[in-house]
BAZALUM-526799 format. One record per residue (C-alpha): chain; x, y, z; residue number from 1. Coordinates in pm, 1 decimal. Each point is the difference from the previous one (the first is absolute). Example, Ala and Ser with C-alpha at 12.3 -4.5 7.8 and 13.67 -1.06 7.14 Angstrom:
BEGIN
r c=A&x=1230.0&y=-450.0&z=780.0&k=1
r c=A&x=137.0&y=344.0&z=-66.0&k=2
***
This chain:
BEGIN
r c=A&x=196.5&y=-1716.9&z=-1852.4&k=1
r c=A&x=-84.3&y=336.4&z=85.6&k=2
r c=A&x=-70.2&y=134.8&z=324.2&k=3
r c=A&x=-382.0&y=48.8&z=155.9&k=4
r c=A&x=-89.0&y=312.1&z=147.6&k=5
r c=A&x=-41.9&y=-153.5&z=292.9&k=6
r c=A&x=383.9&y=-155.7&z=30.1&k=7
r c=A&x=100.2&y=389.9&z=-134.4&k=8
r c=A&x=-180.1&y=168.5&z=332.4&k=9
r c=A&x=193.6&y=-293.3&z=242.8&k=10
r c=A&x=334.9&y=22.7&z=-120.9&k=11
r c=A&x=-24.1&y=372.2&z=-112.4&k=12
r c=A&x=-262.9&y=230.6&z=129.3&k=13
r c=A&x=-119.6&y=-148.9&z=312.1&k=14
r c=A&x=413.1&y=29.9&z=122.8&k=15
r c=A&x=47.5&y=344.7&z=-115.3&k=16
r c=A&x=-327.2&y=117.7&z=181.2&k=17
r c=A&x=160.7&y=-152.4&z=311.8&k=18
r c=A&x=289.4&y=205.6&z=-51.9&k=19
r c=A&x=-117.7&y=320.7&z=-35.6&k=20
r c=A&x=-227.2&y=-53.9&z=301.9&k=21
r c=A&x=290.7&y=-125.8&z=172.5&k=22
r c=A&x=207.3&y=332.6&z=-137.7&k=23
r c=A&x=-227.5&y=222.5&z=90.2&k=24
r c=A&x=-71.7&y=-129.3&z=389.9&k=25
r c=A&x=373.5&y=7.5&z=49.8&k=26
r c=A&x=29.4&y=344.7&z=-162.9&k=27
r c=A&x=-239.2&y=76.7&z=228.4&k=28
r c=A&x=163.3&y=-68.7&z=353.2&k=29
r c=A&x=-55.2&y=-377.7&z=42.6&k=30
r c=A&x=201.5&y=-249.2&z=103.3&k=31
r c=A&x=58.1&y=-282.7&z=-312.8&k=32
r c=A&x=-102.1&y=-270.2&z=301.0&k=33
r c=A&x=-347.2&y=222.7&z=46.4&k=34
r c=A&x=-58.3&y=-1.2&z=-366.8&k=35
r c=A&x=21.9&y=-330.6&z=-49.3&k=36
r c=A&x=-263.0&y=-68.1&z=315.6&k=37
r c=A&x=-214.6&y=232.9&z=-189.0&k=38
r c=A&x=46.0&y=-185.9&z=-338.1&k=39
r c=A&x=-6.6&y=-325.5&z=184.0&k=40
r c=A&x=300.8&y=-79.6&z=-203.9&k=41
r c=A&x=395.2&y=-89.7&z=113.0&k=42
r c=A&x=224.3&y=259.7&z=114.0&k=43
r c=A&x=237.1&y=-144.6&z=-272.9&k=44
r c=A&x=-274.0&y=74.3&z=-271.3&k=45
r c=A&x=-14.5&y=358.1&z=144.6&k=46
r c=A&x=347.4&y=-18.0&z=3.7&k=47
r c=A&x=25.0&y=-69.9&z=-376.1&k=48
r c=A&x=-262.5&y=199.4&z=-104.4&k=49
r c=A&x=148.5&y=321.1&z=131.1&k=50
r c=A&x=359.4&y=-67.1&z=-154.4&k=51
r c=A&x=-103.4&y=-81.2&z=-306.5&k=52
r c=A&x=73.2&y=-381.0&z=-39.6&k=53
r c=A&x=-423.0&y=-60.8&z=-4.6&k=54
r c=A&x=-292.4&y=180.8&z=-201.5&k=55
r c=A&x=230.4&y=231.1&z=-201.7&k=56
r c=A&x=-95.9&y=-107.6&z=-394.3&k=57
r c=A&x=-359.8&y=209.4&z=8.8&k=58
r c=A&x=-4.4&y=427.2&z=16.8&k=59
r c=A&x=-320.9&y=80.3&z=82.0&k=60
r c=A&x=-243.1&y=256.3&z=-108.2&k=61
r c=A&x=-29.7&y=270.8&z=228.8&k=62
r c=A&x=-405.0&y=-44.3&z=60.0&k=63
r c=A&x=177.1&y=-344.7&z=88.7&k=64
r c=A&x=256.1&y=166.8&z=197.0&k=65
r c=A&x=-238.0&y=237.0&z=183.0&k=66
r c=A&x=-239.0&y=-346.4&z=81.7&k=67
r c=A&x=283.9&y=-193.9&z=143.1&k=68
r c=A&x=97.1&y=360.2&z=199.5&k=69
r c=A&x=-369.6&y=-12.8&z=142.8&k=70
r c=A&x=2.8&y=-337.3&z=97.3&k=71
r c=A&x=309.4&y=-14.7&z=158.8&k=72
r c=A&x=-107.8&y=347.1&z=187.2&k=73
r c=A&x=-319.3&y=-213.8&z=137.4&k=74
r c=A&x=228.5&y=-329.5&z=100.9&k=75
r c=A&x=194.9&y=240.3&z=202.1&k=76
r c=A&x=-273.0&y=197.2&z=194.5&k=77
r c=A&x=-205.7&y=-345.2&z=43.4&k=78
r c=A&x=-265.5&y=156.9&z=-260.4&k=79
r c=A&x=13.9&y=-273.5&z=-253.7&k=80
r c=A&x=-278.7&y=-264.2&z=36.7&k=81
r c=A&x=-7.5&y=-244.8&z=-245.7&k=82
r c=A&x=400.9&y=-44.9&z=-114.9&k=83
r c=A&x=-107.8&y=-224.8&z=-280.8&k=84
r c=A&x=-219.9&y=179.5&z=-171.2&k=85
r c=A&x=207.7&y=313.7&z=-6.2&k=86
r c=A&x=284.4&y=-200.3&z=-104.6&k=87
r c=A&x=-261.0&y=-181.2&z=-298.1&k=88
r c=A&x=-98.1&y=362.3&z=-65.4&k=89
r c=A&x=387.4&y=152.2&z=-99.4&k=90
r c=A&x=106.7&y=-327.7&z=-177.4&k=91
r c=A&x=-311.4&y=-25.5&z=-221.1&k=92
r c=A&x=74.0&y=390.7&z=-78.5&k=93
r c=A&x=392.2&y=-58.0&z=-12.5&k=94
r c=A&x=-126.7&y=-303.9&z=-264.2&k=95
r c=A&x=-178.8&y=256.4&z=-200.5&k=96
r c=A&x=254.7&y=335.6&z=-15.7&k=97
r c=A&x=359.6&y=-132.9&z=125.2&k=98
r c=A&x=220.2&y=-96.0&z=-361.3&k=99
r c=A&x=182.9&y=-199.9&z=182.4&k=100
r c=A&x=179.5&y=-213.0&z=-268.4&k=101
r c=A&x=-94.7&y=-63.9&z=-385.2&k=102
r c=A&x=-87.4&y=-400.3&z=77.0&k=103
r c=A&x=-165.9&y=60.2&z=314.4&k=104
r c=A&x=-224.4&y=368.0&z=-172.6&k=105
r c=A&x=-96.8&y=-284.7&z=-304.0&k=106
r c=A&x=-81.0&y=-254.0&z=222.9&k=107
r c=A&x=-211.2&y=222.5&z=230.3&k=108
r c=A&x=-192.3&y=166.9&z=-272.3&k=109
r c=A&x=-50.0&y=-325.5&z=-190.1&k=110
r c=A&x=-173.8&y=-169.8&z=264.7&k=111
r c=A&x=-75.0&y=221.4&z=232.5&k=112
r c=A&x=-341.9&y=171.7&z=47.8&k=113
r c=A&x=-135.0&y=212.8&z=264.7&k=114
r c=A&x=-285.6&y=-10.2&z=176.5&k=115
r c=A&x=-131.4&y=382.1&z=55.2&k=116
***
């Protein structure tokens, strides 16, 4: 059974976007325990992201790249106001550019749509 777009952005995307946000808030000058109070995630998680062990299958476009940059610039100065829907925002664009694998690019074009 293959996998639904949905199951690809859990176990794939959503991750990876955590770990470039985490990667980029440590890069710049925060602590990993601040980072993951900001992500409202475990210090482990941040932990994992940032070595590697966590999110590392997808390479992002850079108009991904430069999104995740922006957001994670906002978390930081206390500019971000709705976390979710920037978050929604990136992954349904990472969905739509990132090649992150042959099974999960089929899968993602096969079923999903976007709404514009």
């Amino acid at each position: 059974m293959e996998k639904l777009p949905c199951e690809v952005a859990v176990w794939d995307i959503v991750p990876a976007i955590r770990a470039a946000l985490a990667q980029e808030m440590v890069s710049s000058g925060l602590i990993q325990k601040d980072v993951a109070r900001i992500l409202q995630i475990q210090p482990s998680a941040v932990s994992q992201y940032i070595s590697g062990k966590r999110g590392y299958r997808i390479v992002f476009s850079d108009e991904v790249l430069q999104e995740i940059q922006d957001l994670a610039r906002n978390l930081i100065q206390g500019k971000n106001t709705d976390f979710s829907q920037s978050f929604c925002k990136i992954c349904i664009h990472a969905r739509n550019t990132t090649q992150a694998c042959d099974l999960c690019e089929e899968n993602i074009s096969r079923h999903y749509t976007p709404q514009q």
